[in-house]
OpenMM code with the backbone's topology and positions (N, CA, C; nanometers):
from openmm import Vec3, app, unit

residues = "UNK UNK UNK UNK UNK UNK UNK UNK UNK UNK UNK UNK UNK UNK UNK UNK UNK UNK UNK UNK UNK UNK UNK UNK UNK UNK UNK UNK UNK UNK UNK UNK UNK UNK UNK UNK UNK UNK UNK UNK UNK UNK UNK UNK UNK UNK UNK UNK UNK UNK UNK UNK UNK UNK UNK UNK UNK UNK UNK UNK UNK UNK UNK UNK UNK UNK UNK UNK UNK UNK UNK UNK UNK UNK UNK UNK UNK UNK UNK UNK UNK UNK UNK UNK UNK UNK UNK UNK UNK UNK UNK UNK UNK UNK UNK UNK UNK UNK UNK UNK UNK UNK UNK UNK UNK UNK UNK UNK UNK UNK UNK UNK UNK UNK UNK UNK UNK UNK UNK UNK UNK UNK UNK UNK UNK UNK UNK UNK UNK UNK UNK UNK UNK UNK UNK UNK UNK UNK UNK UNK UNK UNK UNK UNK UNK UNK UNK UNK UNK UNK UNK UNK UNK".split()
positions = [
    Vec3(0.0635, -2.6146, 0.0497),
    Vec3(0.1111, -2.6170, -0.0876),
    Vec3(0.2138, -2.5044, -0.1061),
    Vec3(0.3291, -2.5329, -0.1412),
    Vec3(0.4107, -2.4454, -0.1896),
    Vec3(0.3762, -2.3098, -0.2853),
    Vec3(0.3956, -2.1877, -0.2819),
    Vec3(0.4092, -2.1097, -0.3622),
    Vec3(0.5033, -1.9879, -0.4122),
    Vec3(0.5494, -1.9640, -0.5044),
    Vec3(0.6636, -1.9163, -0.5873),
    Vec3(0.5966, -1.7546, -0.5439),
    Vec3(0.6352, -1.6685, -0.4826),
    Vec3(0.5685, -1.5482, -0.4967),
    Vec3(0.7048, -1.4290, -0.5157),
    Vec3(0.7083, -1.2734, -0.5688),
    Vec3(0.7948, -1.1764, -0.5540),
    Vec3(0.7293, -1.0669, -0.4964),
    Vec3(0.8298, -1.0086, -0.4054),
    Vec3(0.8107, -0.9089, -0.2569),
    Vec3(0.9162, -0.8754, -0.3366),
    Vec3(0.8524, -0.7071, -0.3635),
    Vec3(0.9778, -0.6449, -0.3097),
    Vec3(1.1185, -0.6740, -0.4432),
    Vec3(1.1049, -0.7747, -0.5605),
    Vec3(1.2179, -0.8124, -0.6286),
    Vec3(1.2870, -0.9077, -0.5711),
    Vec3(1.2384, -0.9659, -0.4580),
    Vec3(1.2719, -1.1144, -0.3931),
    Vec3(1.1713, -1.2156, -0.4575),
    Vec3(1.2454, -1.3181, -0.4838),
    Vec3(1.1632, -1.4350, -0.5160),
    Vec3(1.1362, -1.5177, -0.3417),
    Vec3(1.0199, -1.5425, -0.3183),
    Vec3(1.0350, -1.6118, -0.2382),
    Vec3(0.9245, -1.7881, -0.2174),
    Vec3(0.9546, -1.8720, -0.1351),
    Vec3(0.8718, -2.0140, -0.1905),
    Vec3(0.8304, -2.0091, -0.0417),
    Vec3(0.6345, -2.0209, -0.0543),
    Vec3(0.5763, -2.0009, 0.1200),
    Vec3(0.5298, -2.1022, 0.0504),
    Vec3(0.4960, -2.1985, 0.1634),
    Vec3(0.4222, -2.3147, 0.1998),
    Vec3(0.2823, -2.2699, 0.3120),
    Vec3(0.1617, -2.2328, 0.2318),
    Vec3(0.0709, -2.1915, 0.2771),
    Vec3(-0.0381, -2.2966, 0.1904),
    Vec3(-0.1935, -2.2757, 0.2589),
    Vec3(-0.3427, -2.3118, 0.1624),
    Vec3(-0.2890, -2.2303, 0.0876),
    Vec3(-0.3500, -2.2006, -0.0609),
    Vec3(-0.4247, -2.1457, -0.1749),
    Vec3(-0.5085, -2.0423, -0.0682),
    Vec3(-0.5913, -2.0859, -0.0380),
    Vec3(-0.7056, -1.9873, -0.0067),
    Vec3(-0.6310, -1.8614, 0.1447),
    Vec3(-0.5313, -1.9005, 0.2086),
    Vec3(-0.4533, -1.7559, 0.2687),
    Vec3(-0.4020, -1.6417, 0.2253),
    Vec3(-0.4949, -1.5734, 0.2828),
    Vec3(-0.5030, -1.4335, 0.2461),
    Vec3(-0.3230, -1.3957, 0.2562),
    Vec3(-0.2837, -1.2661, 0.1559),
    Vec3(-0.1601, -1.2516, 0.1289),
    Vec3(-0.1222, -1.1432, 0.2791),
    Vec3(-0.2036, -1.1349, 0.2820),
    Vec3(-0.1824, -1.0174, 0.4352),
    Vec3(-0.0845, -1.1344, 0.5768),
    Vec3(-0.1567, -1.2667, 0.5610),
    Vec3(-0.0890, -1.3285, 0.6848),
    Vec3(0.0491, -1.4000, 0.6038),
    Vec3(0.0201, -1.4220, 0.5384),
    Vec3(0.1500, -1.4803, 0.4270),
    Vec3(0.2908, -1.3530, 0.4600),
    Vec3(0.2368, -1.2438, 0.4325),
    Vec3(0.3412, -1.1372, 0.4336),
    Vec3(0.3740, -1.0992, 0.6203),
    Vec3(0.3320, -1.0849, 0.6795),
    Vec3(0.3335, -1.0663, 0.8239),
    Vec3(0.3811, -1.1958, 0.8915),
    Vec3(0.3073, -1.3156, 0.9066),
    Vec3(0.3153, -1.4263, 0.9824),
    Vec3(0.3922, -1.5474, 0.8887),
    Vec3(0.4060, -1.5697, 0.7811),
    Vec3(0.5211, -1.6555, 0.7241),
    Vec3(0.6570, -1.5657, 0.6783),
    Vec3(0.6098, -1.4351, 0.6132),
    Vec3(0.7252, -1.4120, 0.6059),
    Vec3(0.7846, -1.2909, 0.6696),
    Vec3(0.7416, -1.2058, 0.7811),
    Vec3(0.7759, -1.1694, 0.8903),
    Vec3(0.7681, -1.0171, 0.8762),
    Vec3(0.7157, -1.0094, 0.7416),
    Vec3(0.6753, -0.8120, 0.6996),
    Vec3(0.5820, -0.7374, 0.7382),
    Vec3(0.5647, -0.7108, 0.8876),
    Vec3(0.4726, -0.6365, 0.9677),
    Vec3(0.4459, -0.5133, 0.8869),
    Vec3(0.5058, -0.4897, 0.8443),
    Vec3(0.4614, -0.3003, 0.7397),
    Vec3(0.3150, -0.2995, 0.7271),
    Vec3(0.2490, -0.3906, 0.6465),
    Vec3(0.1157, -0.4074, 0.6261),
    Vec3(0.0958, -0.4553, 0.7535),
    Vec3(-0.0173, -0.3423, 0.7443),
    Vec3(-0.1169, -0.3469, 0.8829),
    Vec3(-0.2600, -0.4334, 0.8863),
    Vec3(-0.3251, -0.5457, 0.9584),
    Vec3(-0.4501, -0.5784, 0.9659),
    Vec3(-0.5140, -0.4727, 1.0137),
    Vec3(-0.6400, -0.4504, 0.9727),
    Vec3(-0.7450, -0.3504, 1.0391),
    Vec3(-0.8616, -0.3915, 1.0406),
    Vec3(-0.9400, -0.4309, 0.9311),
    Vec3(-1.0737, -0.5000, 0.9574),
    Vec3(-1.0974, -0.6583, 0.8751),
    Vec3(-1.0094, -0.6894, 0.8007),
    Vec3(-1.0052, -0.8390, 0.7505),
    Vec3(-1.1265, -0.8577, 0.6443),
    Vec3(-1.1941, -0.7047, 0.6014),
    Vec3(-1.3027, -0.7618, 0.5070),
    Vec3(-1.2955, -0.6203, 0.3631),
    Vec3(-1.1407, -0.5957, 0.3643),
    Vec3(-1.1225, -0.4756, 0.2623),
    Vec3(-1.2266, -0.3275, 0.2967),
    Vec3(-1.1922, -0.2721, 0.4211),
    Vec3(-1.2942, -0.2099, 0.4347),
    Vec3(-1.2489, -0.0436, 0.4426),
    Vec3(-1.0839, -0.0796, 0.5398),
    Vec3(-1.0319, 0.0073, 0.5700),
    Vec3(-0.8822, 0.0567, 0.5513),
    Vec3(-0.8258, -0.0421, 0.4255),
    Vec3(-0.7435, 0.0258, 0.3777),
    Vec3(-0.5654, -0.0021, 0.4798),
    Vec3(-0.5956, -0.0495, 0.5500),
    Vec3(-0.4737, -0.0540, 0.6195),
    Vec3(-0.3992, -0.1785, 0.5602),
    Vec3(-0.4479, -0.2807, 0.4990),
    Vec3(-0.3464, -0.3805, 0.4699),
    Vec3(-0.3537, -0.3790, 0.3530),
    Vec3(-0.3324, -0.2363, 0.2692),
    Vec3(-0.3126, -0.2268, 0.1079),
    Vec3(-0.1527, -0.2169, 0.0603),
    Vec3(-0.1363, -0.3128, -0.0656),
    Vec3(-0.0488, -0.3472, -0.1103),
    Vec3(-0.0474, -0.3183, -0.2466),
    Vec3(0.0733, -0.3098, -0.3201),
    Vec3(0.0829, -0.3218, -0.4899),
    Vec3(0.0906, -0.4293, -0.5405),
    Vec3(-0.0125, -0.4971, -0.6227),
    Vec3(0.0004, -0.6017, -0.7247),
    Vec3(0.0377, -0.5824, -0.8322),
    Vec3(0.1701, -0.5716, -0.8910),
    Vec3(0.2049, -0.5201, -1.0466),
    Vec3(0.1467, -0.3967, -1.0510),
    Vec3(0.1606, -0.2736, -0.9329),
    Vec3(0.1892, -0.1423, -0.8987),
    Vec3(0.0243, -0.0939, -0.8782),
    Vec3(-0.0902, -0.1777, -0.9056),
    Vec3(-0.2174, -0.1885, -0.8977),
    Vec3(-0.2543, -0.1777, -0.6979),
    Vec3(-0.2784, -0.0864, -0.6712),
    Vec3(-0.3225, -0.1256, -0.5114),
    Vec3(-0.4435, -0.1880, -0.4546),
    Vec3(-0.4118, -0.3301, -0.4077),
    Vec3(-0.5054, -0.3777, -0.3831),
    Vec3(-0.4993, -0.4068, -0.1873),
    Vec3(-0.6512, -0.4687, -0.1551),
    Vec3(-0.6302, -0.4767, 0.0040),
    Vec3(-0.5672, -0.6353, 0.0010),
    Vec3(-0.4865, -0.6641, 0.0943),
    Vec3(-0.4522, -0.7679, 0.1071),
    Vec3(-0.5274, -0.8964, 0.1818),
    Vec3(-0.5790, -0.8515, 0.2718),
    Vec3(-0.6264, -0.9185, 0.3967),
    Vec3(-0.7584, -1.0378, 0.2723),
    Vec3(-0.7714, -1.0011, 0.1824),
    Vec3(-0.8865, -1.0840, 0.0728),
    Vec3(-0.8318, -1.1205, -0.0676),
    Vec3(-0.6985, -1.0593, -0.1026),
    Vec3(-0.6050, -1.1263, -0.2053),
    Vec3(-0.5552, -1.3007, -0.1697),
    Vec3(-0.5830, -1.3846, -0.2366),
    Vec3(-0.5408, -1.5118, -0.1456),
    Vec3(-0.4140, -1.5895, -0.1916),
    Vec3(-0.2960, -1.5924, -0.2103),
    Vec3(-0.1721, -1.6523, -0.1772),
    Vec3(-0.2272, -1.7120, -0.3459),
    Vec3(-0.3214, -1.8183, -0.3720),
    Vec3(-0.3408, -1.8507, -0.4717),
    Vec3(-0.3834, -1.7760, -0.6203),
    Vec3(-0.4010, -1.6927, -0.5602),
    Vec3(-0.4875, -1.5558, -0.6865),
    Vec3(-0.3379, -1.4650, -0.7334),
    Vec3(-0.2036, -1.5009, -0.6638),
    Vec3(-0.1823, -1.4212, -0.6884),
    Vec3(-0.0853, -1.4752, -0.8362),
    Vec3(0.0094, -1.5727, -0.8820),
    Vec3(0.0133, -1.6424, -0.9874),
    Vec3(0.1720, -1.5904, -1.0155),
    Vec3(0.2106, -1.4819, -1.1146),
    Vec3(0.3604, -1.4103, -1.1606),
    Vec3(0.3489, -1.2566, -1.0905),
    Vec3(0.2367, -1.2043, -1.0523),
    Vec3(0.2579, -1.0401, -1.0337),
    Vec3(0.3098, -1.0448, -0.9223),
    Vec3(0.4092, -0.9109, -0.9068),
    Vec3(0.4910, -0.8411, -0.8572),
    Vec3(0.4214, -0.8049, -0.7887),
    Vec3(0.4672, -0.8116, -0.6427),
    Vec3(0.4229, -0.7280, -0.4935),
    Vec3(0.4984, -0.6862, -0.4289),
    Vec3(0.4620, -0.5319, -0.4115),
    Vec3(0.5362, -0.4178, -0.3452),
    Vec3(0.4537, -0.4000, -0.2313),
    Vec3(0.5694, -0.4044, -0.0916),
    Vec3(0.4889, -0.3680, 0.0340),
    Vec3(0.5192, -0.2415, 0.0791),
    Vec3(0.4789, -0.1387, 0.2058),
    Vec3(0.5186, -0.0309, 0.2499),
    Vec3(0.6962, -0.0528, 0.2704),
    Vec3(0.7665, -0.1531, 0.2577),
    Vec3(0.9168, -0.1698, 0.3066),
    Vec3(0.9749, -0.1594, 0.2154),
    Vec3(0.9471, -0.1622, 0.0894),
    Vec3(1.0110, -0.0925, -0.0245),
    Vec3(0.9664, -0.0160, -0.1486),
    Vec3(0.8144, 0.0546, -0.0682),
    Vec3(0.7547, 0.1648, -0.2039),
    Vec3(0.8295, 0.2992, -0.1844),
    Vec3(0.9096, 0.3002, -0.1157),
    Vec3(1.0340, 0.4205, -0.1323),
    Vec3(1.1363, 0.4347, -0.2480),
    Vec3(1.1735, 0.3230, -0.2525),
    Vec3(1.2318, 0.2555, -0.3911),
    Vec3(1.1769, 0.3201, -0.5095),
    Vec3(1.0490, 0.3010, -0.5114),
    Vec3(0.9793, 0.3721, -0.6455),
    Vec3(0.9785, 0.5112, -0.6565),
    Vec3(0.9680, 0.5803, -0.7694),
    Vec3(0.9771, 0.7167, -0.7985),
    Vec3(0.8675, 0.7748, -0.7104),
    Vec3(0.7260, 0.7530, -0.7214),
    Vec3(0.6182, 0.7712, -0.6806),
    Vec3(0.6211, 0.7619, -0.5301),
    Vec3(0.6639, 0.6306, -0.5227),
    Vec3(0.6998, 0.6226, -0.3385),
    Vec3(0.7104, 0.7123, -0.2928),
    Vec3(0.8553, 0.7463, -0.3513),
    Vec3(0.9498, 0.8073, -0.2665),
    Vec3(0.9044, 0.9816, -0.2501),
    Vec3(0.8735, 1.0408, -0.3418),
    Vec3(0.7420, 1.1313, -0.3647),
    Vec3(0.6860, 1.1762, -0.2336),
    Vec3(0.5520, 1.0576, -0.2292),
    Vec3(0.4581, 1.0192, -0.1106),
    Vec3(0.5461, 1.0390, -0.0036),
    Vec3(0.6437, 0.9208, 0.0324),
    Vec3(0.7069, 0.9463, 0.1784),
    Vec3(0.7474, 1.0893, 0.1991),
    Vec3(0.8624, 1.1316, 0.0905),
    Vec3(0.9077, 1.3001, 0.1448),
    Vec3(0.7711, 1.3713, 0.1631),
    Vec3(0.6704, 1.3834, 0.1103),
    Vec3(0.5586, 1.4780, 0.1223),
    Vec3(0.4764, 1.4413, 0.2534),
    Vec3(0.4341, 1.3192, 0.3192),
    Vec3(0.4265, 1.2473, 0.3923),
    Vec3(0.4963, 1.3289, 0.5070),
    Vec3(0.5964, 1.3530, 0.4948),
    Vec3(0.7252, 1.3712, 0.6291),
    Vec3(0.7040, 1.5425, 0.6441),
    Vec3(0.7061, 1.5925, 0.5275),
    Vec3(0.6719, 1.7459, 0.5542),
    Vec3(0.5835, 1.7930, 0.5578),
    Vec3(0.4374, 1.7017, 0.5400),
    Vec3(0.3205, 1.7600, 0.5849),
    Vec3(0.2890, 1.7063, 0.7395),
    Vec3(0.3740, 1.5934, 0.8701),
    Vec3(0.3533, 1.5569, 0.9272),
    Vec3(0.2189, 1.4666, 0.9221),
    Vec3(0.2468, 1.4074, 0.8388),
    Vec3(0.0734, 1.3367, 0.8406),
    Vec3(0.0529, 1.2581, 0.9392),
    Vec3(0.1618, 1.1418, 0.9806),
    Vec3(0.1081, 1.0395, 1.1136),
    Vec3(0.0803, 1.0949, 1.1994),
    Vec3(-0.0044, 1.0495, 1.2517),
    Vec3(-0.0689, 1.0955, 1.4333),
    Vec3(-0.0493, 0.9738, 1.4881),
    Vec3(-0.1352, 0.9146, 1.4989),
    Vec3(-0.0857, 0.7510, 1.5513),
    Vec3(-0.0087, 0.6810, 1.4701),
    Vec3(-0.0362, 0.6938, 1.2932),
    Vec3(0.0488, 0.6214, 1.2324),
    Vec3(0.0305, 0.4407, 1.1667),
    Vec3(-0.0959, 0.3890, 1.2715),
    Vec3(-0.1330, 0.2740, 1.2193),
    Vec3(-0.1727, 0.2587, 1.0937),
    Vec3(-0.2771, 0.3832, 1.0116),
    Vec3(-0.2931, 0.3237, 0.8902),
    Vec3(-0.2255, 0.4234, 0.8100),
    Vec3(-0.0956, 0.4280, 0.8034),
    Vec3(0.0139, 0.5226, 0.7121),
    Vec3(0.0285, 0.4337, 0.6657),
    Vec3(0.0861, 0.3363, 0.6656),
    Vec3(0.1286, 0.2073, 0.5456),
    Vec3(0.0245, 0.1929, 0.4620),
    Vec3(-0.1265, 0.1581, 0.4855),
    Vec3(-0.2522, 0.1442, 0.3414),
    Vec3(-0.2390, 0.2899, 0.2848),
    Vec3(-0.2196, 0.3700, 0.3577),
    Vec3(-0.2515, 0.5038, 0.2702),
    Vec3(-0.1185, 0.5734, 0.1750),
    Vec3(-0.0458, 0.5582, 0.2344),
    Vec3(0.0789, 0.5549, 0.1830),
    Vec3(0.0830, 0.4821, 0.0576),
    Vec3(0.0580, 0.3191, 0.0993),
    Vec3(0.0706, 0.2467, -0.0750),
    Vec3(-0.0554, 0.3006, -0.2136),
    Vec3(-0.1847, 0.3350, -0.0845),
    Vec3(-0.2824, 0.3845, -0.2217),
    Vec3(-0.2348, 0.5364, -0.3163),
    Vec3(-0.1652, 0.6165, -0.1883),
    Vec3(-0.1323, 0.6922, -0.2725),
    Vec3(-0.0059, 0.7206, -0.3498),
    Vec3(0.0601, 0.5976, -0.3356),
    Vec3(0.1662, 0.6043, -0.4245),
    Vec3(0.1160, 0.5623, -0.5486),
    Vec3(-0.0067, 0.4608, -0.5519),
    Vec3(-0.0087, 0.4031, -0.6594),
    Vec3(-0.1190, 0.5098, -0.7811),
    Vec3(-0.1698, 0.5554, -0.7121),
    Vec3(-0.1831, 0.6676, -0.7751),
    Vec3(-0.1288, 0.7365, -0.8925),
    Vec3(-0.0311, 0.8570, -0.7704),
    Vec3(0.0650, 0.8935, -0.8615),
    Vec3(0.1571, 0.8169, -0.9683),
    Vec3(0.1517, 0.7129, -0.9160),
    Vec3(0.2310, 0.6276, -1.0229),
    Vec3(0.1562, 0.6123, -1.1747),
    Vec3(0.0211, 0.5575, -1.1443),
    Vec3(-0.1113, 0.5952, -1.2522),
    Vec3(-0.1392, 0.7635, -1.3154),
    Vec3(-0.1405, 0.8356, -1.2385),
    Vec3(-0.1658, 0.9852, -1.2770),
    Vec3(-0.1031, 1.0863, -1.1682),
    Vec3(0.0307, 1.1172, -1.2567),
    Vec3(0.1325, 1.2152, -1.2208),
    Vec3(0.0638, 1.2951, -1.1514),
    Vec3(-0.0279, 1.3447, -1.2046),
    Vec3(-0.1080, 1.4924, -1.1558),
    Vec3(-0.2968, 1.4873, -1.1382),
    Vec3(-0.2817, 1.4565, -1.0483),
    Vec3(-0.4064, 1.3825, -1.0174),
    Vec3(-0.5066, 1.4969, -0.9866),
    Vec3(-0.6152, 1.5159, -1.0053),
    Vec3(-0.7364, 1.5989, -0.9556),
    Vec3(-0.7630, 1.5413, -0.8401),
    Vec3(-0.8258, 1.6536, -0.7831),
    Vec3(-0.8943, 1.6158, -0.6425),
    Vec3(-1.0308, 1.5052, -0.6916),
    Vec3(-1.0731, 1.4801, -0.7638),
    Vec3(-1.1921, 1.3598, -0.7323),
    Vec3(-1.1066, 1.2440, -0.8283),
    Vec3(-0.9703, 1.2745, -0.8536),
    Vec3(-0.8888, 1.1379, -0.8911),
    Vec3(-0.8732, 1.0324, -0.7229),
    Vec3(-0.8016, 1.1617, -0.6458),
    Vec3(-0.7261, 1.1827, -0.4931),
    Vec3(-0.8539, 1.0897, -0.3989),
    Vec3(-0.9962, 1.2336, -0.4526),
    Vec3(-1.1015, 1.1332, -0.4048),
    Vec3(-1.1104, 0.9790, -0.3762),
    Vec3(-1.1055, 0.9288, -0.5060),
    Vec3(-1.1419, 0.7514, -0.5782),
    Vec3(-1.0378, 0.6836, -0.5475),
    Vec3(-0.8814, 0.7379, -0.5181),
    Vec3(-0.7720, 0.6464, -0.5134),
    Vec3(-0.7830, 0.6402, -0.3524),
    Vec3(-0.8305, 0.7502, -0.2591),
    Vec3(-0.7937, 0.7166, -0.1255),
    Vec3(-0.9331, 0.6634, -0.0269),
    Vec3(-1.0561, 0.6560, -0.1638),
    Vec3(-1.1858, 0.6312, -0.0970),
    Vec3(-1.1516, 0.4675, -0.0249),
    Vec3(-1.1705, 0.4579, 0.1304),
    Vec3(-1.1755, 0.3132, 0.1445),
    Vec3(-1.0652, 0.2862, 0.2498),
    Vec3(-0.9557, 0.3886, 0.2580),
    Vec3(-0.8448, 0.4195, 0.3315),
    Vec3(-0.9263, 0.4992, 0.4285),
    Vec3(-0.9249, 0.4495, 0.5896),
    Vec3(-0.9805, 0.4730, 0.6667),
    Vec3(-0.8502, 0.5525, 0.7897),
    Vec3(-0.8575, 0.6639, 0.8201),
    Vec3(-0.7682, 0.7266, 0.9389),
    Vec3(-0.8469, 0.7469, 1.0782),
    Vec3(-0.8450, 0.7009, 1.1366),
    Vec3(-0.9349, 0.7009, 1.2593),
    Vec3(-0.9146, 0.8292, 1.3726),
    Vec3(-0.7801, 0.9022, 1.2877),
    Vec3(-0.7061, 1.0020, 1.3750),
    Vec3(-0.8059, 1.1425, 1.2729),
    Vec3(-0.8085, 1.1082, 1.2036),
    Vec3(-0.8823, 1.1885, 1.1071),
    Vec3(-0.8208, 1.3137, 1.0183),
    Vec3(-0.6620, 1.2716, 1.0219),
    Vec3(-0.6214, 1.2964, 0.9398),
    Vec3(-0.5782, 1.3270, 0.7177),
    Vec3(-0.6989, 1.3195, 0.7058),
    Vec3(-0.7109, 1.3477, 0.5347),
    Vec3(-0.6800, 1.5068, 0.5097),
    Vec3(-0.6938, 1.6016, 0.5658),
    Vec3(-0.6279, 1.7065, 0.5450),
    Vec3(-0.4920, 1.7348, 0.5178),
    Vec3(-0.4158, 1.6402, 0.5686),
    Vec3(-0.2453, 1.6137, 0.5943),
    Vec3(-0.2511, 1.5444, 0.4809),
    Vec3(-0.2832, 1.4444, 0.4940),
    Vec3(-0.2911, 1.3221, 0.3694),
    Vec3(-0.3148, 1.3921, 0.2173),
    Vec3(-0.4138, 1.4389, 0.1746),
    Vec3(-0.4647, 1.5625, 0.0722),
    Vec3(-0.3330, 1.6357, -0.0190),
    Vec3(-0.2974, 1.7321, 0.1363),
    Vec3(-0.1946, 1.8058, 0.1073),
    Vec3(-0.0639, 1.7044, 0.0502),
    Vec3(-0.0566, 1.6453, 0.1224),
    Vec3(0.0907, 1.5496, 0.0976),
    Vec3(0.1185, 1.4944, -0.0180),
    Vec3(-0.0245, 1.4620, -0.0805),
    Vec3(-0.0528, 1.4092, -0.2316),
    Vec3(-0.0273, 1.4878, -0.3168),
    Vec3(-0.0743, 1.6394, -0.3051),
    Vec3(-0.0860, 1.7366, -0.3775),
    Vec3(0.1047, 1.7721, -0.4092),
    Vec3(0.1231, 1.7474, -0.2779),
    Vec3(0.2936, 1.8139, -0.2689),
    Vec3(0.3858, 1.7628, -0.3602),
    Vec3(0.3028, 1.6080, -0.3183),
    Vec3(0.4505, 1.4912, -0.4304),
    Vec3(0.4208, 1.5046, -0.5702),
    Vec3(0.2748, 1.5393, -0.5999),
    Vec3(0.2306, 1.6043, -0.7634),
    Vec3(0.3098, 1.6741, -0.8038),
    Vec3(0.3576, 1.7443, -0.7224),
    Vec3(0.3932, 1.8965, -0.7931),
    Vec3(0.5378, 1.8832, -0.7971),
    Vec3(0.6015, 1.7768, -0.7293),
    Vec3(0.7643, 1.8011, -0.6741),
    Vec3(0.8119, 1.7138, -0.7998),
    Vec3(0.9033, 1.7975, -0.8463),
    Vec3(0.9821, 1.7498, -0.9799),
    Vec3(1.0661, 1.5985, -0.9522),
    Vec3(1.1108, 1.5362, -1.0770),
    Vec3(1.2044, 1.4610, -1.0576),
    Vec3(1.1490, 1.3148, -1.0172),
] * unit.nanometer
topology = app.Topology()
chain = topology.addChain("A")
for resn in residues:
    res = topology.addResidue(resn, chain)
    for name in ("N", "CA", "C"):
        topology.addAtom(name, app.Element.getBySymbol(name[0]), res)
């Protein structure tokens, strides 16, 4: 079945089920590897996306659920004020180590800041609970959040 979806400020028309998850829709029909699979049951944060700037996991959003809202992937949350934030703070705290789940963590914590400029640590807590780093990087991550809080503009 055809569906009308926006990436990014692209309109685009996938011919998928209703019931496909937006994670293979975005990767395997329409070719946006950014979002990462990691566990396929919302567990770990790697295939998180913005729904109308809301971060949700993708891999259980289904192609049909998703209707008029706007979806922002890691390939253009730079674009956004908040993004762009995250990435510079991101880059000067060196956060990737391996780097596989920088894209879920990246979008949760943009969306964040986008929600609350200046977030407390048990905001930081609740927005990144669920975002899994296997490198065990949240110290980097933490800081990086804290950085783009504070950085004007």
């Amino acid at each position: 079945m055809p569906f009308q979806i926006t990436i990014n400020g692209t309109s685009h028309s996938v011919d998928a089920d209703g019931d496909t998850p937006l994670l293979w829709v975005l990767r395997d029909v329409l070719g946006m590897t950014g979002t990462k699979f990691g566990c396929g049951m919302a567990l770990c944060g790697a295939c998180t996306v913005h729904l109308d700037d809301t971060a949700v996991r993708s891999c259980i959003t289904t192609i049909d659920s998703i209707g008029d809202s706007r979806i922002t992937t890691i390939e253009a949350v730079g674009m956004t004020p908040a993004g762009k934030k995250i990435q510079d703070a991101w880059l000067a705290h060196e956060v990737p180590q391996c780097g596989y789940c920088q894209s879920g963590q990246i979008m949760s914590a943009s969306a964040l800041l986008a929600g609350k400029p200046k977030p407390t640590d048990a905001d930081i807590d609740e927005a990144m609970s669920g975002n899994i780093c296997r490198c065990g990087t949240y110290v980097r991550i933490r800081e990086a959040i804290k950085q783009a809080a504070q950085s004007g503009g």
